[in-house]
MIDO-372929 format. One record per residue (C-alpha): x, y, z. Coordinates in Angstrom, 1 decimal. Each point is the difference from the previous one (the first is absolute). Layout:
N
       X       Y       Z
       X       Y       Z
...
# end
This chain:
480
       X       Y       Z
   -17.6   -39.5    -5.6
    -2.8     2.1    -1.0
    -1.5    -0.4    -3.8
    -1.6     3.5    -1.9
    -1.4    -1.3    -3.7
    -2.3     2.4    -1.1
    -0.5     4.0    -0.1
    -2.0     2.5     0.7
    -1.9     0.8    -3.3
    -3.1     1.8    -0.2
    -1.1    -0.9     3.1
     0.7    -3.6     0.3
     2.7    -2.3     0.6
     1.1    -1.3    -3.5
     2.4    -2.3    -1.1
     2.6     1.5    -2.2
     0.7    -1.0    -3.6
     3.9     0.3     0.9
     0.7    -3.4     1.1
     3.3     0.5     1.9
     0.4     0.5     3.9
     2.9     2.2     1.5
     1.3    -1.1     3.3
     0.0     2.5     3.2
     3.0    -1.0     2.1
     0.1     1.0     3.7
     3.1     2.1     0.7
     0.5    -1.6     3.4
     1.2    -3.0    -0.7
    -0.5    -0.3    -4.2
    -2.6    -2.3     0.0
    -2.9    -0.1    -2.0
    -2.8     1.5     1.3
    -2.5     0.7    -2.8
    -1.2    -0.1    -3.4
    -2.0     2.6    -2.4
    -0.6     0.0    -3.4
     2.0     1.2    -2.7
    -2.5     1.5    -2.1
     0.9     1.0    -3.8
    -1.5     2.7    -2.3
    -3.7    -1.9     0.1
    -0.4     0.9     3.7
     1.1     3.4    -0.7
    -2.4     0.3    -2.7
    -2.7    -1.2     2.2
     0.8     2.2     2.7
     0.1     2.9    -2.1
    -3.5    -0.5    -1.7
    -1.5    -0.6     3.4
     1.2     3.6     1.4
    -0.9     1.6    -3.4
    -3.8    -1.5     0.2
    -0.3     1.0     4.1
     1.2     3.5    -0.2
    -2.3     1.9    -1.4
    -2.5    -1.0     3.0
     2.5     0.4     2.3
     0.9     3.5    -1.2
    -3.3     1.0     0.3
    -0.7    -1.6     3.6
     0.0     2.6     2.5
     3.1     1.3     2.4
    -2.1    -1.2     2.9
    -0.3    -3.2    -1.3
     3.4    -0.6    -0.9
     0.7     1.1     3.8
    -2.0    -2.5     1.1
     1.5    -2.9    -1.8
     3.5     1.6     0.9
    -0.7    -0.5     3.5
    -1.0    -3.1     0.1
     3.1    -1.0    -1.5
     2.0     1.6     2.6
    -2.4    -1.8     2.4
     0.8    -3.7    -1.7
     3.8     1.4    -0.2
     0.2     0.6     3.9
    -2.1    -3.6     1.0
     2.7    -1.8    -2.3
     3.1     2.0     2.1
     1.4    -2.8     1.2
    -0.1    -2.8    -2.6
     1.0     2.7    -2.9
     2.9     1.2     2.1
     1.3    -3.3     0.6
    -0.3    -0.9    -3.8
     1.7     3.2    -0.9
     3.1    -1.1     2.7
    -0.1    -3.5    -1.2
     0.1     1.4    -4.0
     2.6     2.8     0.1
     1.5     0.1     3.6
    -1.1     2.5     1.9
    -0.2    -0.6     4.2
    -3.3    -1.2     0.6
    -0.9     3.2     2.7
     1.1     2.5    -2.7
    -2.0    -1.3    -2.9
    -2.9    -0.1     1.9
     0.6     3.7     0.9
     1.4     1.3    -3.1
    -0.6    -2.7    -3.0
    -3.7    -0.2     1.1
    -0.8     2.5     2.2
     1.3     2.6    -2.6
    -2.4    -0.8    -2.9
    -3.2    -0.9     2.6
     0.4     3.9     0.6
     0.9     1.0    -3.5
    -3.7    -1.2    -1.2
    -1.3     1.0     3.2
     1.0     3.7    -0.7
    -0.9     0.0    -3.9
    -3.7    -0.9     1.1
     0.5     3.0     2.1
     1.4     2.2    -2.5
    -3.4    -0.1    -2.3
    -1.9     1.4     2.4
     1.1     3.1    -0.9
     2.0    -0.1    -3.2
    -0.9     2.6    -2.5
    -0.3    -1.9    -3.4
    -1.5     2.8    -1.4
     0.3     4.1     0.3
    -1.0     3.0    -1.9
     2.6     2.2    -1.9
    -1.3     2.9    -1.4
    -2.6    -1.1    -2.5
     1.6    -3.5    -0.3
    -0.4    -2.7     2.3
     3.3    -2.4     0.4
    -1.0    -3.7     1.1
     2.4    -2.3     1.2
    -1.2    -3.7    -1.7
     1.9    -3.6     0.5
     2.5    -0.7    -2.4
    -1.1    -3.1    -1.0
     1.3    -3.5     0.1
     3.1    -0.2     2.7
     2.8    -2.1    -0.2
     1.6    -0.6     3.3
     3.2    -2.1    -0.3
     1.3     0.0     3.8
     3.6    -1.3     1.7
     1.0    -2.4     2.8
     1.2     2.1     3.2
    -2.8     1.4     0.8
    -2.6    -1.6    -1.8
    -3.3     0.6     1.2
     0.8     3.6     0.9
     0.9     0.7    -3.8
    -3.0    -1.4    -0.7
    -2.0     1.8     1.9
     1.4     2.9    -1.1
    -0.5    -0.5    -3.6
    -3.6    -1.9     0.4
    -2.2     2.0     2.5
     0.8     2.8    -1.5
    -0.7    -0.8    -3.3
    -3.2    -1.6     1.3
    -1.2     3.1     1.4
     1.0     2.6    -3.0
    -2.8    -2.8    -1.6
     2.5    -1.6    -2.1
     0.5    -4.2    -0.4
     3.0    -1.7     0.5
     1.7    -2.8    -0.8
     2.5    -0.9     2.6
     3.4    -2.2    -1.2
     2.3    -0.4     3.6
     3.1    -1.3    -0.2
     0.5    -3.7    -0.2
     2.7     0.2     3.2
    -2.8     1.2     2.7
    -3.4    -0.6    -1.8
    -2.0    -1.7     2.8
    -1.1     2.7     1.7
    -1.9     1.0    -3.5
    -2.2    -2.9     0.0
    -0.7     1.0     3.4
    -1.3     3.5    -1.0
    -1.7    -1.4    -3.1
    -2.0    -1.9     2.6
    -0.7     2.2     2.1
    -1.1     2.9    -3.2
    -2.4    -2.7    -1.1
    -1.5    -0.9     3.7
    -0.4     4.2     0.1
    -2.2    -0.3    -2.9
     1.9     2.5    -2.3
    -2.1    -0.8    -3.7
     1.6    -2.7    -2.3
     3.1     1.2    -2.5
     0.6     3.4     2.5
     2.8    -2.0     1.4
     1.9    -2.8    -1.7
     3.8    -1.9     0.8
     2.3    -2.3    -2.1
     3.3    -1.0     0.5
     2.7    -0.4    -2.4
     3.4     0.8    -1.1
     0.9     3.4    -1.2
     0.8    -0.8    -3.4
    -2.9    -2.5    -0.5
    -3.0     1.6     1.7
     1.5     3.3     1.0
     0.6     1.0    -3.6
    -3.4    -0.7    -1.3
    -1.6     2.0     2.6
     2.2     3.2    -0.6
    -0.6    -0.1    -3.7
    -3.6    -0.7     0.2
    -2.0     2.8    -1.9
    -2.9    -0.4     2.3
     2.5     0.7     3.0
    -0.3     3.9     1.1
     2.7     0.0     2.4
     2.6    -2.1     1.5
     1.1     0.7     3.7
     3.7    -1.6     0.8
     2.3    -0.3     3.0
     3.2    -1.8    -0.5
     3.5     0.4    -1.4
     0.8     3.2    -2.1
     1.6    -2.8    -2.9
    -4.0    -1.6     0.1
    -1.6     3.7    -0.2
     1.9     1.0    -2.8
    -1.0    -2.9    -1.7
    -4.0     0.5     0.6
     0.3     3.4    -1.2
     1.6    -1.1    -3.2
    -2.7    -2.7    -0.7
    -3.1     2.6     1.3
     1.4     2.6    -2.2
    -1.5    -1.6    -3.2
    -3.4     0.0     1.5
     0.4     3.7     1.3
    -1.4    -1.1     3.5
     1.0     1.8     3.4
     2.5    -1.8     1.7
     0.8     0.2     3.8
     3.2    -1.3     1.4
     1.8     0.1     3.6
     3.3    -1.3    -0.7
     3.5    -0.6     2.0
     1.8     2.7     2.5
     3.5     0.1     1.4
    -1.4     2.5     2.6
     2.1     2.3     2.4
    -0.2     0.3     4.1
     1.7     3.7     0.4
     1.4    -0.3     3.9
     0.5     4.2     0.4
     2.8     0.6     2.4
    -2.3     1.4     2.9
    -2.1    -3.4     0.1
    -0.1    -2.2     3.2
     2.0    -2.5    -2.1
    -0.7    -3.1     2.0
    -4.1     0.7    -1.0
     0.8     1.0    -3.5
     2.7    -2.8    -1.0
    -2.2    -2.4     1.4
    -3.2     1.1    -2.1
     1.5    -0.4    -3.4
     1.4    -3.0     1.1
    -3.0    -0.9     1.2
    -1.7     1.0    -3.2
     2.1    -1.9    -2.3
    -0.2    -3.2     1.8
    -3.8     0.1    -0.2
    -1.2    -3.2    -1.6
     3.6    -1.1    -0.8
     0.6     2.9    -1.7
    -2.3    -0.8    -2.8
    -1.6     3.6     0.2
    -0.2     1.9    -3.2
     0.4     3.4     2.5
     2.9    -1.3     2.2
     2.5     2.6     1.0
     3.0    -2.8    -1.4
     2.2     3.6     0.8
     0.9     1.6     2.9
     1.8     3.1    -0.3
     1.7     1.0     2.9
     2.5     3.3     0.6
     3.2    -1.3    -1.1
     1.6     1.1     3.5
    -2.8    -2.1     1.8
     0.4    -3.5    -1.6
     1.7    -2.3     2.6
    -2.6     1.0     1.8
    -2.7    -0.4    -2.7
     2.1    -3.5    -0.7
    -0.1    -1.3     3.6
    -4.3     0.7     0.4
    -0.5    -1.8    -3.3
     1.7    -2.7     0.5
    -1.3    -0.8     3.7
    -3.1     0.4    -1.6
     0.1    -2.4    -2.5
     1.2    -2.8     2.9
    -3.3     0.7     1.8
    -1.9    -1.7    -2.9
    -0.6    -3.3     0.2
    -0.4    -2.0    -3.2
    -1.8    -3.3    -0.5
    -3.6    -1.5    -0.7
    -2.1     2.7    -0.6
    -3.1    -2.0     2.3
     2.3    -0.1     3.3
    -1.5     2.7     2.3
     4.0     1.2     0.2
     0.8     0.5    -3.4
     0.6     3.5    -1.0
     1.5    -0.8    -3.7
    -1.4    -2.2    -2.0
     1.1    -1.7    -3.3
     0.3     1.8    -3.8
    -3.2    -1.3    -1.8
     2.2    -1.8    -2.3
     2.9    -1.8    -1.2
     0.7     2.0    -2.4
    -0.2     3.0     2.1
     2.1    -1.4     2.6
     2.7    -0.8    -2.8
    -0.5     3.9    -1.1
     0.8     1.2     3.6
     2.8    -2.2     0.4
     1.4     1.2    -3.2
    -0.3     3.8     0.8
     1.7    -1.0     3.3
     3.0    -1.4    -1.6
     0.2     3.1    -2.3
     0.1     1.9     2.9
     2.5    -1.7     1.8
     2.3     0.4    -3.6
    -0.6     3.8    -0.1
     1.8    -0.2     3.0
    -2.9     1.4     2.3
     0.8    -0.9     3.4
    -2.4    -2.7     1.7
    -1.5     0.9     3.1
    -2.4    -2.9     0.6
    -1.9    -2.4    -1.7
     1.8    -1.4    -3.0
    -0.3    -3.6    -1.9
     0.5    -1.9     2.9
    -3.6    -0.7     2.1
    -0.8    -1.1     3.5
     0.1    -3.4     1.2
    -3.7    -1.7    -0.1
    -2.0     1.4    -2.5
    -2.4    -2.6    -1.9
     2.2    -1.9    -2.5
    -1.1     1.1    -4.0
    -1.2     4.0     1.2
     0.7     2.3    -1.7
     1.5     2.7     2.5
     2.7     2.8    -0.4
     1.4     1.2     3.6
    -0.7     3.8     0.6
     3.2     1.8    -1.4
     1.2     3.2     0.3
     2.9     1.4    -2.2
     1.7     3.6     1.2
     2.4     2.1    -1.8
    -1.8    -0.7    -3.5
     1.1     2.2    -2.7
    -3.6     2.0    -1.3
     0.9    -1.7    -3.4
     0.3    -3.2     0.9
    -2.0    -2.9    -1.8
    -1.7    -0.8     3.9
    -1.0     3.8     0.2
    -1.3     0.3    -3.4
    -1.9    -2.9    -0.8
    -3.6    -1.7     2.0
     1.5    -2.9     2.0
    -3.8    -1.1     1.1
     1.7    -1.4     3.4
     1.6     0.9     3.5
     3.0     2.3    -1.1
     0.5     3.0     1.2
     2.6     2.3    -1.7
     1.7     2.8     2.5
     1.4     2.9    -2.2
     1.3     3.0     1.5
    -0.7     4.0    -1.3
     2.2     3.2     0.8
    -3.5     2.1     0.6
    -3.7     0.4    -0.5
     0.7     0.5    -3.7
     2.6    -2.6     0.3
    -3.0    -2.3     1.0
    -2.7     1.3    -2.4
     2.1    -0.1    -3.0
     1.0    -4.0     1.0
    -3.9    -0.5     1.1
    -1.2     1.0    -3.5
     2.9    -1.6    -2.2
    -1.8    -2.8    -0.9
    -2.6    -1.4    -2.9
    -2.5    -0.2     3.0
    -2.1     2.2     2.0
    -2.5    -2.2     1.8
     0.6     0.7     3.6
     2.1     1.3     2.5
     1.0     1.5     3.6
     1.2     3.1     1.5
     1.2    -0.3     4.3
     0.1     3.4     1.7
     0.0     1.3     3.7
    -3.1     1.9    -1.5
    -2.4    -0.6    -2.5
     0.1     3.0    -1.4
     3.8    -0.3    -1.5
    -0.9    -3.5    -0.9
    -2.8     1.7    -2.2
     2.5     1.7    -1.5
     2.2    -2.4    -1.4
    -2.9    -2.1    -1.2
    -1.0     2.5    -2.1
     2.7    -0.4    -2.1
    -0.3    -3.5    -0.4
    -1.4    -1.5    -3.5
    -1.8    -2.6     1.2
    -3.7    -0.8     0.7
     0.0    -0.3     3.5
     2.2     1.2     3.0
     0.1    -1.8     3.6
     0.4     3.2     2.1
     1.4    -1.2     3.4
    -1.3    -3.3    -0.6
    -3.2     1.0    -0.7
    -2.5    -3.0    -0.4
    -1.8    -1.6    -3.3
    -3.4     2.3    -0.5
    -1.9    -2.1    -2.5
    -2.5     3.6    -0.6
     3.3     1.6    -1.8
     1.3    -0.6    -3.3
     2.3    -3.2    -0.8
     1.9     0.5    -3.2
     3.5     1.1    -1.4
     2.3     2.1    -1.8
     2.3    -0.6    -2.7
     0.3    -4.2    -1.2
    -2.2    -0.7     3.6
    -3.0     0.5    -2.6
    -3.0     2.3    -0.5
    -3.3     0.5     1.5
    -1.0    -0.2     3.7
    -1.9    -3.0     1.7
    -1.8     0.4     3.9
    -2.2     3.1     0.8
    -1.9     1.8    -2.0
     2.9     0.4    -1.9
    -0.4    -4.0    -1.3
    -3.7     0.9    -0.9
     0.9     2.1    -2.1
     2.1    -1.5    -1.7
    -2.7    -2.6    -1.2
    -2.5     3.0    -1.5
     0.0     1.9    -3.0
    -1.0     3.4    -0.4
    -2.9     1.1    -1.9
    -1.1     4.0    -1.1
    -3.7     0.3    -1.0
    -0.2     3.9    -1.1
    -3.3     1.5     0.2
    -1.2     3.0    -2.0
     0.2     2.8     2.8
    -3.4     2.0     0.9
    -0.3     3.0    -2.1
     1.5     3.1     1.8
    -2.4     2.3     1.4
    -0.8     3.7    -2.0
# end
């Protein structure tokens, strides 16, 4: 069982003033597998100071610095692959092989890329006789989730560390491990004392204080839409910018000329992806109404080839839901589906015979004929369930796609890319999967609608960290 009593404050390990310890259970088996601290509004306070006294230095430190320091936390990120990746599997359930791929591999190249990004980021230019700066916000406030941890992190951290702003990081209490590790390895980097700071908490204990804080300039969120609404209600006294990437009930738009045993495959493929617990997951699958049994039959065979079970075992292709209480959500949508008269192609509440006893698992289901309206079509289910809805046509399928208070992600399958294009257009949603195109971590990663506001990854994350300033000058007299 592995002990964490103290954070990251101002460049030290501290203990907190909260006295309490939360308990990190492992989602294999339900054991307990850690403690952390449950730090109170003291620990906020002190983290808060500590990133208000470092940031004017660190504003003023120089892009190539900044770089430098970024990439030797990539460097201490990739040496610690294999013992982060196997806390991340052991925390929230991911197979071992993919979290070293995706839950670390992921953010060791998101920091690697940010200190490539300064080499040549304008943060100043000339317009007309005024010249527009671009200048760290200030103080950050990163409060991060539990599916993909680190990767949020990363997201939210390197590149508010190289816009020049400090941060102080709360991860969630569910998957907070792999935190420590980074804290470790930002301090063995030798980034200056109070740049970079982490507590853990409880949202309404810790959280709280840290989104009201007047020194706070900004607060950076990923998690449910219900959370982000409430962040923006507490910021909104203090006027500070606010960030959020919320929930998605995204779309995977089969066209009628798509090689369907690719196409059906790749959504299901893409919902499944860490148990479903993917904010971008295409849960839909619109099919042609006239192609469905087929659609049905591919889905479902698909579904049986995963094989659920301890997410360490080199075979495992499913893991566990990070929780209890998010297994006990899954189920519940499951049985809701089941009343709304869906029909059940695979999966269900029943489970496979030797998983570990006390897991929290959910077998990889797949409902077809589900009504576009239906509470499992509308609503984030955070799990493996895949929804099969049918359209008439292409507006049949756009209209459906769009009718919902998301627009986070998405997918259009063609015979050509160029039709795919089409349709994805007409989307309203952040970003759009065309032919199963892959995760680019250089393009923007935000939503529409109640999936939240602002963009994280690429330059488009750096800026979302900087202010602008306009310095006019008085232009040069003009000539006789």
């Amino acid at each position: 069982m592995i002990s964490k009593d103290k954070f990251y404050i101002n460049g030290a390990w501290l203990a907190p003033a909260g006295k309490g310890s939360i308990e990190v259970h492992s989602p294999t088996d339900g054991a307990l597998l850690a403690t952390i601290p449950q730090g109170n509004a003291a620990d906020a306070e002190a983290a808060v100071a500590a990133a208000r006294k470092a940031f004017d230095a660190w504003a003023a430190t120089p892009p190539a610095r900044r770089a430098e320091l970024l990439k030797k936390i990539q460097e201490g990120l990739k040496a610690r692959t294999d013992d982060i990746a196997r806390a991340i599997t052991l925390e929230m359930g991911m197979p071992y092989k993919l979290s070293q791929r995706i839950q670390v591999g992921s953010p060791t190249a998101t920091f690697g890329m940010y200190a490539r990004l300064l080499g040549d980021f304008a943060f100043e230019e000339q317009v007309g006789h005024s010249k527009v700066l671009r200048e760290p916000v200030g103080v950050v406030v990163a409060i991060t989730p539990w599916n993909y941890p680190l990767h949020q992190i990363a997201a939210k951290v390197a590149a508010a560390l190289a816009a020049g702003c400090t941060v102080v990081l709360k991860p969630s209490e569910v998957a907070p491990l792999n935190a420590f590790a980074l804290a470790e390895i930002i301090h063995e980097a030798g980034v200056p004392a109070g740049v970079f700071n982490l507590v853990t908490g409880y949202g309404p204990e810790i959280g709280e204080t840290l989104v009201t804080h007047a020194e706070v300039d900004m607060v950076s969120f990923t998690g449910s839409t219900a959370a982000g609404k409430r962040i923006s209600q507490l910021a909104a006294n203090t006027v500070k910018r606010v960030a959020l990437e919320l929930g998605g009930k995204s779309a995977g738009i089969v066209l009628d000329d798509a090689d369907f045993a690719v196409a059906v495959k790749g959504v299901v493929g893409n919902c499944y992806l860490n148990a479903g617990q993917t904010c971008t997951a295409q849960t839909r699958l619109l099919v042609p109404v006239g192609r469905y049994e087929e659609a049905a039959r591919i889905a479902a065979a698909t579904a049986a080839e995963y094989r659920l079970g301890d997410p360490m075992e080199p075979g495992t292709t499913i893991g566990p839901l990070a929780s209890k209480m998010q297994q006990d959500r899954v189920r519940d949508y499951i049985a809701k589906g089941i009343a709304e008269g869906c029909e059940l192609l695979a999966g269900g509440s029943a489970l496979p015979e030797g998983l570990p006893a006390g897991g929290y698992y959910v077998a990889p289901t797949v409902f077809g004929l589900v009504d576009p309206k239906a509470v499992i079509a509308q609503e984030e289910i955070f799990g493996p369930v895949l929804s099969i809805i049918t359209y008439a046509d292409e507006d049949d399928a756009v209209r459906i796609a769009n009718d919902s208070i998301y627009g986070l992600s998405g997918g259009v399958w063609s015979a050509t890319d160029a039709r795919a294009e089409s349709v994805a257009r007409r989307l309203r949603t952040g970003q759009v999967e065309i032919n199963g195109g892959p995760f680019n971590i250089y393009a923007p990663f935000g939503g529409y609608k109640q999936s939240g506001n602002g963009r994280e990854l690429g330059k488009y994350g750096l800026e979302d960290f900087l202010e602008f300033k306009a310095m006019q000058f008085k232009p040069p007299p003009k000539a006789a």
